[in-house]
Each structure stands twice: as C-alpha cells, then as structure tokens.
C-alpha positions as CSV (number, residue, x, y, z in Angstrom):
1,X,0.0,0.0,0.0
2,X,2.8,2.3,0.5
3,X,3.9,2.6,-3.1
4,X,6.8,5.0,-3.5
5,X,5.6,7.0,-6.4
6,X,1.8,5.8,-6.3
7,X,2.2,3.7,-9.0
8,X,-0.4,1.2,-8.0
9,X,-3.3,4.3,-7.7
10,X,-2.1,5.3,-11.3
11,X,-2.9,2.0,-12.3
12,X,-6.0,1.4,-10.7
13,X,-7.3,5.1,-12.1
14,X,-6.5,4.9,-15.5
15,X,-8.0,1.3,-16.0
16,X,-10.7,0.8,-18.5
17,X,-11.5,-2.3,-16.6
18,X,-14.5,-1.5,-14.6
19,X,-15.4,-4.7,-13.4
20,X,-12.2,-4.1,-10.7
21,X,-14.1,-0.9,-9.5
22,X,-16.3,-3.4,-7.9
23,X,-14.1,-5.8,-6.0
24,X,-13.9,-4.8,-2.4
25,X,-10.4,-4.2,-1.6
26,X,-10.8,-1.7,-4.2
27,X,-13.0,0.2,-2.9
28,X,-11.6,-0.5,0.6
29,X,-8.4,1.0,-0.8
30,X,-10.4,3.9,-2.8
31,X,-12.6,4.9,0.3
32,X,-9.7,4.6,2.6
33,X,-7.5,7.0,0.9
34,X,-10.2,9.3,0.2
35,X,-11.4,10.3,3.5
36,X,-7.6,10.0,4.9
37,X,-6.2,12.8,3.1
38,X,-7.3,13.0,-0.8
39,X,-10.5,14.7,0.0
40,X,-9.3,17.4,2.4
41,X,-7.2,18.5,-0.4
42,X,-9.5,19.3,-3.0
43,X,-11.7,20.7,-0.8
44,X,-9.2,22.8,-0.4
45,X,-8.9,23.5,-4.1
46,X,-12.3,23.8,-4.3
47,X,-12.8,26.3,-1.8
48,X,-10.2,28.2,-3.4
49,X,-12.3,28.2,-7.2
50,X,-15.6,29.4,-5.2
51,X,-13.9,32.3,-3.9
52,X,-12.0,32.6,-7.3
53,X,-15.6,32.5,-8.9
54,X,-17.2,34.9,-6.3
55,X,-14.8,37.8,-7.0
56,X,-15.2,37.1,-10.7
57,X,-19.0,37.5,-10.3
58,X,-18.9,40.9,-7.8
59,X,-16.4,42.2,-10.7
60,X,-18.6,41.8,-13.8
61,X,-21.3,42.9,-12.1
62,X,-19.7,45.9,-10.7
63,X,-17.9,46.7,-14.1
64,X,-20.3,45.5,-16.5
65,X,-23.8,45.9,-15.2
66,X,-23.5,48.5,-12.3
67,X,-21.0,51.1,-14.3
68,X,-21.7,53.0,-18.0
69,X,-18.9,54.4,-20.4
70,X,-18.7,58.2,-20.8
71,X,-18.5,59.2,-24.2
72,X,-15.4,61.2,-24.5
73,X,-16.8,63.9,-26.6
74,X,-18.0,65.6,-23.4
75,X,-15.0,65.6,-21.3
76,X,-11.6,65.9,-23.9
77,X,-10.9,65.1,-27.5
78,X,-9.1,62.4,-28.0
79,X,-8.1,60.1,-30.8
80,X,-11.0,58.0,-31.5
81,X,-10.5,54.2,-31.9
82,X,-11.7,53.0,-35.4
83,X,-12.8,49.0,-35.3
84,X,-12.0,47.0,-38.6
85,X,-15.5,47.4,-39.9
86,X,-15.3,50.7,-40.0
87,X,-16.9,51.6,-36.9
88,X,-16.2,54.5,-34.7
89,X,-16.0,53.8,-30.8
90,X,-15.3,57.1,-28.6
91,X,-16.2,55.6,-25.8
92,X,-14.3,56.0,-22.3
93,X,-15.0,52.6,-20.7
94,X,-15.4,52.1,-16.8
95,X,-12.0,51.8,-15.0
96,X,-10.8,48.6,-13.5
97,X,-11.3,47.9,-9.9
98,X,-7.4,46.7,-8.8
99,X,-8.6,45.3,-6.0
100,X,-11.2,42.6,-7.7
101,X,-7.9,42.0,-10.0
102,X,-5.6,41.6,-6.9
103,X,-7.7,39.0,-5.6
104,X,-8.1,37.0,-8.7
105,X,-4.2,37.0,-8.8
106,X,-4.1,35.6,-5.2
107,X,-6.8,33.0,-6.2
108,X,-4.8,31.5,-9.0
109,X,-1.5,31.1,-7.0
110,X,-3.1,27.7,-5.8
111,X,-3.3,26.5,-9.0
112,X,-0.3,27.1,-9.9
113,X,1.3,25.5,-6.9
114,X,-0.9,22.0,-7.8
115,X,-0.8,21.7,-11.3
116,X,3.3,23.3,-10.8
117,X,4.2,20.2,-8.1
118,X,2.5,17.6,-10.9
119,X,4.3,18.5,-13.2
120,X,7.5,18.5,-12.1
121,X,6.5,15.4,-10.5
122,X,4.9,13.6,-13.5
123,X,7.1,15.1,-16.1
124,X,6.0,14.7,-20.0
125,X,3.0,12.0,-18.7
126,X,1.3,15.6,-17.4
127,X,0.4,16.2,-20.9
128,X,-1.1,12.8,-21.8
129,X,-4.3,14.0,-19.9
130,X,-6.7,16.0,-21.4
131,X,-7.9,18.1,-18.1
132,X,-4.4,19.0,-17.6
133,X,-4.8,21.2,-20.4
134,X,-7.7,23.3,-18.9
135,X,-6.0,23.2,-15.9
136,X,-3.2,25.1,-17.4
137,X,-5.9,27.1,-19.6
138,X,-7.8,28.4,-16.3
139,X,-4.1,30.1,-15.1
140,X,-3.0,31.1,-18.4
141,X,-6.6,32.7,-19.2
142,X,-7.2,33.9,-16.1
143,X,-3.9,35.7,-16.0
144,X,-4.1,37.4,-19.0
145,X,-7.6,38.6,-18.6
146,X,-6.1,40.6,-15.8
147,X,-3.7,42.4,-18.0
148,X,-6.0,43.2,-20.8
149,X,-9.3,44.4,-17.4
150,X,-6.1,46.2,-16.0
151,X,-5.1,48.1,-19.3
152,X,-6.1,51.4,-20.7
153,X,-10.0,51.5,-21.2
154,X,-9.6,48.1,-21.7
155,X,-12.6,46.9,-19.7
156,X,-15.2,47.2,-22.0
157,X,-13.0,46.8,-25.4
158,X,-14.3,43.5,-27.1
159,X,-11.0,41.4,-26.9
160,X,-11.2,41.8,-23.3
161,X,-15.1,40.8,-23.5
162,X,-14.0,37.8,-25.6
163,X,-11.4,37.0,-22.9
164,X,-14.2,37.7,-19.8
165,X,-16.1,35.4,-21.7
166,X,-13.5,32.3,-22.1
167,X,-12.7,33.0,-18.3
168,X,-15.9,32.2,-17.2
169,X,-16.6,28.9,-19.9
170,X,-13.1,27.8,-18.2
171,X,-14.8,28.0,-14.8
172,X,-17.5,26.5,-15.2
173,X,-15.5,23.1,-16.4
174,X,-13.5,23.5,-13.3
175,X,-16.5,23.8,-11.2
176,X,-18.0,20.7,-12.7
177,X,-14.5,19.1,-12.4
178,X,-14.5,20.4,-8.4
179,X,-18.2,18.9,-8.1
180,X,-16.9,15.3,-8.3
181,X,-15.8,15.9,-5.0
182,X,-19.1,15.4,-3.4
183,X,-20.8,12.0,-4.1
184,X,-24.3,13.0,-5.1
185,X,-23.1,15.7,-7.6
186,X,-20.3,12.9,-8.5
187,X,-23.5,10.7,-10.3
188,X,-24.7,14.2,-12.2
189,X,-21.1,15.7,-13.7
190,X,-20.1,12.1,-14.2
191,X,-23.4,11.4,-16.5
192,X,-23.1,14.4,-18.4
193,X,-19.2,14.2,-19.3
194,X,-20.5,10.4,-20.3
195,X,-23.4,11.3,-22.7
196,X,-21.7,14.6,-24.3
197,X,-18.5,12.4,-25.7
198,X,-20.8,9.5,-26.7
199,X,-22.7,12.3,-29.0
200,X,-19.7,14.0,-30.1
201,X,-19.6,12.1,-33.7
202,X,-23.5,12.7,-33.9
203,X,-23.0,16.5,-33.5
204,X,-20.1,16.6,-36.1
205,X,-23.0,15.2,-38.2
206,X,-25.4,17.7,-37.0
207,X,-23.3,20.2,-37.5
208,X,-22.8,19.1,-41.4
209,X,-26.7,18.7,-41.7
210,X,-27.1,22.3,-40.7
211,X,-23.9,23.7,-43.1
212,X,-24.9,22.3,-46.3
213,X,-28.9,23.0,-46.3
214,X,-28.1,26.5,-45.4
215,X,-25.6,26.2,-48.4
216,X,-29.0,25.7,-50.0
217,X,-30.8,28.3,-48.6
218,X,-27.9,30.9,-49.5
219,X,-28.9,29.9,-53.3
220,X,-32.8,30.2,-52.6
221,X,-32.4,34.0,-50.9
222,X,-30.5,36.2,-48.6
223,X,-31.7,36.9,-45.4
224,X,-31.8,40.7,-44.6
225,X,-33.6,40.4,-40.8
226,X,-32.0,43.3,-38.9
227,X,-30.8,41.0,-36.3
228,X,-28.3,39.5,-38.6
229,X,-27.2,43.0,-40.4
230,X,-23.5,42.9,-38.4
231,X,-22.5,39.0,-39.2
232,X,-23.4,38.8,-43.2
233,X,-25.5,36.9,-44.6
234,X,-23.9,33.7,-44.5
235,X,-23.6,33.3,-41.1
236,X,-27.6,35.0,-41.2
237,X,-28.1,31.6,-43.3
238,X,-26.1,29.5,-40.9
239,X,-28.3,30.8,-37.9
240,X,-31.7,30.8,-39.6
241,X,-30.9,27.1,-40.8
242,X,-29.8,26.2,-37.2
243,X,-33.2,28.2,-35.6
244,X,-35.2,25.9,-38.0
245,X,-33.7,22.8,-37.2
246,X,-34.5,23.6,-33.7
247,X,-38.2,24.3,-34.7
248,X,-37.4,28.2,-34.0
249,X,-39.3,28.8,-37.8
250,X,-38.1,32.1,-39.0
251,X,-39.2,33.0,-43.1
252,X,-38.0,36.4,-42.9
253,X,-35.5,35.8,-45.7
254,X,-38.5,34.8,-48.4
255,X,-41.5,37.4,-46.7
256,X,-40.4,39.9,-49.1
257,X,-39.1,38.0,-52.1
258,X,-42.3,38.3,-55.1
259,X,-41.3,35.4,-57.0
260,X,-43.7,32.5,-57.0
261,X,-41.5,29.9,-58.0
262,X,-38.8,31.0,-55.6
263,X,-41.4,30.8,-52.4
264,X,-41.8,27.1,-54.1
265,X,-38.5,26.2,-53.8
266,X,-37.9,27.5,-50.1
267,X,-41.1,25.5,-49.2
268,X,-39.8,22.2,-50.6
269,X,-35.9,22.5,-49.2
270,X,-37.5,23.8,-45.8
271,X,-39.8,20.4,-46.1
272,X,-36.7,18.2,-46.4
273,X,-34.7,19.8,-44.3
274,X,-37.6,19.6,-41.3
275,X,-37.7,16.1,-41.9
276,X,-34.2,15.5,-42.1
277,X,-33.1,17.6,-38.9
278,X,-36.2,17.8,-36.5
279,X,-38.1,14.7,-37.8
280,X,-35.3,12.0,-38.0
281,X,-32.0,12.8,-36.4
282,X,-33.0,15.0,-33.7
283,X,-35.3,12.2,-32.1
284,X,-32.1,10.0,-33.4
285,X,-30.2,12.0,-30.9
286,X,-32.4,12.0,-28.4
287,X,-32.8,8.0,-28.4
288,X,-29.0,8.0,-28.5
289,X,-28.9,10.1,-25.2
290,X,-31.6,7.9,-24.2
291,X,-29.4,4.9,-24.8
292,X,-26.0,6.9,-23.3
293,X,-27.2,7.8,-20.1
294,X,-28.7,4.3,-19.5
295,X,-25.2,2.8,-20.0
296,X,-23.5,5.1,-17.9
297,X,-26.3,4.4,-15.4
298,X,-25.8,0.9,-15.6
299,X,-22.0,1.2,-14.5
300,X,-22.2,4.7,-12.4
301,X,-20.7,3.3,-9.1
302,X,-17.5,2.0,-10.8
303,X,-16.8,5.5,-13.0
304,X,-17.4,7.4,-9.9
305,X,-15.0,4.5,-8.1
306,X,-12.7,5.5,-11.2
307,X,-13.2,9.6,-11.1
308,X,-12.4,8.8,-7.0
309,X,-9.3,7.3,-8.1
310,X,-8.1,10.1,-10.6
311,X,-8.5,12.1,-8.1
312,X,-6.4,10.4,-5.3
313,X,-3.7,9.1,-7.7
314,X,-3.6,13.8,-8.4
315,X,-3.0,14.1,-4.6
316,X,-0.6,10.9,-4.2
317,X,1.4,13.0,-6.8
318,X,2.0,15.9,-5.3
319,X,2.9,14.3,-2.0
320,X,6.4,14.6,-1.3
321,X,8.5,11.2,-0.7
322,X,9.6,12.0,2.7
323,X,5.7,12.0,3.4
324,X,4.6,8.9,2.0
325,X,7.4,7.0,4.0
326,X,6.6,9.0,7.3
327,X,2.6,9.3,7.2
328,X,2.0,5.5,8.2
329,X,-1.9,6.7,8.3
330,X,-2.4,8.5,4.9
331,X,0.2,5.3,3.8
332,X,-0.2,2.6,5.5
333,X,1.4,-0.6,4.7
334,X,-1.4,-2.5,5.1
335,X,-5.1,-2.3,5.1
336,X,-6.9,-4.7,7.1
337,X,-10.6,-5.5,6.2
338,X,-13.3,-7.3,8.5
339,X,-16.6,-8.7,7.2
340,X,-19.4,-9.7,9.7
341,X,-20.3,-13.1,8.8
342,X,-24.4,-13.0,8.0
C-alpha cells in the first residue's frame, strides 16, 4: 500500500476495466485513501475556485452591469478608436477595480502550486491527460484577462469581453470538475461528461446537416432580418438554418421575395430539411442520449470509483517522498478489512 511513487493508484485510475471498481479491496483502498487525506485536499482546491468564482461575479457585475462608459466627446478630445468594420467607438469605458484583479491573482497562486508540483512530478505524462490542459488554460486565461481588465480602457473593449467570456466557460468546467468531489453531484457531472462524448460524432453530423442545407438556402435568398445585419448573410443563413432545425421557424428571408417559384423552392428545401433535422435525427439524438445515459447508469458506481481514483492518484502526486514514507496513516502498509459473517 505504501507505493513510492503511487504507482499502483495510477494504475488502478486509469484502468478501463471496470469490473475491478467493484471488488472490495478496491474500494476499501479507494474509500480509505479518500477520507484520509485526498479529499481534504480538493476541498481545499475547491474552496479556493468558489472564492475565485465569487470575486469574478462581484467584478462583472460591478464593471459590467452597475457602471456606464462616458462618451469622450464631453470631457476631452481624443483620438477616436476606429474597429475594422469601420466603426467609430469614442467611448471611455469604466476603469478597473485593482482590488477585484488583486484577488483573482491571489486566487490562481493555488493552481499554480498544484498543477506546478505535478508537473514537475509527473514530467511529459502531465500532458497525456486532457484536463491538464484546462488546468493550465484556467491560469494562463485567467492571467491574462487581468492584464487586458487592468489596461487602458480596456474593460469594455471587445478582446477583453472575448477574454471575460473564455474566463468564465473555463470556470464553469473546473466547477464541474471540483463537483466530483461530493458523491451526489459525482452521479450528475459524471453522467453528463458520459453522454456529451458518446454524441460528439452525432454533432459533427449535426453540424454538417445544418452547413450544407443552409448552403442551400444561400442559393434560394439572402436573409436581410435586422438581427443578422452585423454578421453577413452567410452566417444569417447559418443561424436561420440552425433556428429551423431547432423548430425556431423564421421566413424572414422569403417574406419579401415576389417570386412565385422562388417561395416554391424555399417550401420544398424547408420540407426536407424539417424532416431530415427535427423529424429524424434529432429524435435520433435524443434515443441516442436515451441509450448513453442508460449505460453510464448501468455502470455509475464503478466510473465514480474510477473519477475517486483520478483524483487520489492527483494528490498521491504531489505528495512529497519524505511524506509517503513518514505518514503511516495517509500510507499505510497495510489495510486490514473485516466482514461480519451473516
């Protein structure tokens, strides 16, 4: 039990073999090192992302929703900022609060510190897993968003909105990475993550469905609907044909056309493309979820045992040598189990 590097945790976590999730001295082992000293230390990391995720919230809500640019017109002139497009933004945007930015700063030092000791530990094997990499994404992101909120009337300027914006998409994987930490949210995340890469191929396909009958809509007509004036009209297309396949109907782009047979030919490709998306391959999808989340139902208990694992085998990582030799309760030699006879 006292492996020097945790080799035997490794193993057990990143077997496909579930059918050892269910033996009892693996989960003896599992549920032993768990509440000895795996758990405390994620709920140490997870304390850290909620208060990492509360200052993020008080900030956009302070910056974004509570505060309003000034238009600099009516205080100096100044050089105004032309976008690509053409358009003209004179704006001066609401100033940074440094101490929101401070504390986001302080928050990601933990982080660094984890994901820093397993990879020095681990070496090159760090980057054969793939939540590793939005590990290093949160700090990298989250980092750089406070240079471009902390810059000159940067807070409002759209790179830093696009930045904002992967910030908190980042966060809300870690939170649902951190969630795994509790049993009964364990079953949820762990059912979601299951179902959303057993329809990644049938997406891909969805995807494709959408492309190429709004390919085909692009020859019927454009679609001028003021909502889609600033992205073109083939990403209008691209969005109308995605609202329809969704059984959002919009006809804005033939309201206005006078030609019979045109009307005629919108009617029959919005026909097949009804029964191709809505009719047939989004109740395919659905019976495929159906069909997903019964399967990861069937063997929830040994993917959570797994997930339990992961997580242990992150901790027994980052555990220094001297410890695991020391620490005869977090690693003990030996585990001894006692069943009551019925």
């Amino acid at each position: 039990m006292s492996e020097e590097d945790g080799t035997l945790m490794n193993a057990v976590a990143d077997s496909d073999e579930l059918s050892i999730f269910t033996t009892d001295m693996i989960m003896d082992m599992i549920d032993y090192k768990w509440e000895s000293f795996a758990k405390t230390q994620h709920l140490i990391g997870g304390f850290i992302h909620v208060c990492y995720v509360v200052v993020l919230i008080l900030y956009i809500n302070k910056t974004f929703l509570s505060m309003e640019a000034v238009n600099a017109d009516q205080i100096i002139p100044i050089n105004k900022s032309i976008h690509v497009d053409g358009e003209i933004d004179n704006r001066i945007f609401p100033k940074c609060d440094h101490r929101y930015m401070w504390a986001i700063a302080i928050c990601l030092l933990y982080p660094i510190y984890y994901d820093g000791l397993q990879l020095v530990k681990q070496g090159t094997t760090y980057f054969k897993y793939g939540q590793n990499y939005i590990d290093i994404m949160h700090i990298l992101i989250g980092y750089i968003n406070i240079v471009f909120q902390m810059s000159d009337n940067g807070t409002w300027n759209i790179y830093s909105k696009i930045l904002m914006i992967i910030v908190i998409l980042t966060c809300l994987i870690k939170t649902l990475i951190f969630m795994k930490i509790f049993k009964n949210f364990s079953y949820i995340v762990t059912m979601i993550i299951g179902v959303v890469f057993d329809l990644k191929i049938f997406l891909v396909f969805f995807f494709i469905l959408i492309v190429m009958f709004s390919m085909a809509f692009n020859v019927i007509a454009r679609n001028e609907a003021s909502e889609y004036s600033k992205i073109g009209y083939l990403a209008g297309n691209l969005f109308t044909t995605f609202r329809l396949a969704l059984g959002d109907f919009d006809f804005a782009m033939i309201e206005d056309k006078p030609l019979t047979k045109q009307h005629v030919l919108f009617w029959i490709t919005w026909l097949i493309m009804v029964i191709f998306s809505s009719l047939i391959f989004l109740n395919f999808i659905i019976a495929e979820v159906s069909s997903s989340y019964n399967k990861v139902k069937t063997n929830i208990d040994s993917l959570i045992y797994k997930e339990r694992a992961a997580l242990i085998s992150e901790v027994e990582d980052i555990t220094s040598k001297r410890t695991k030799k020391k620490n005869k309760k977090m690693f003990p030699k030996f585990i001894v189990i006692r069943e009551q006879e019925d």
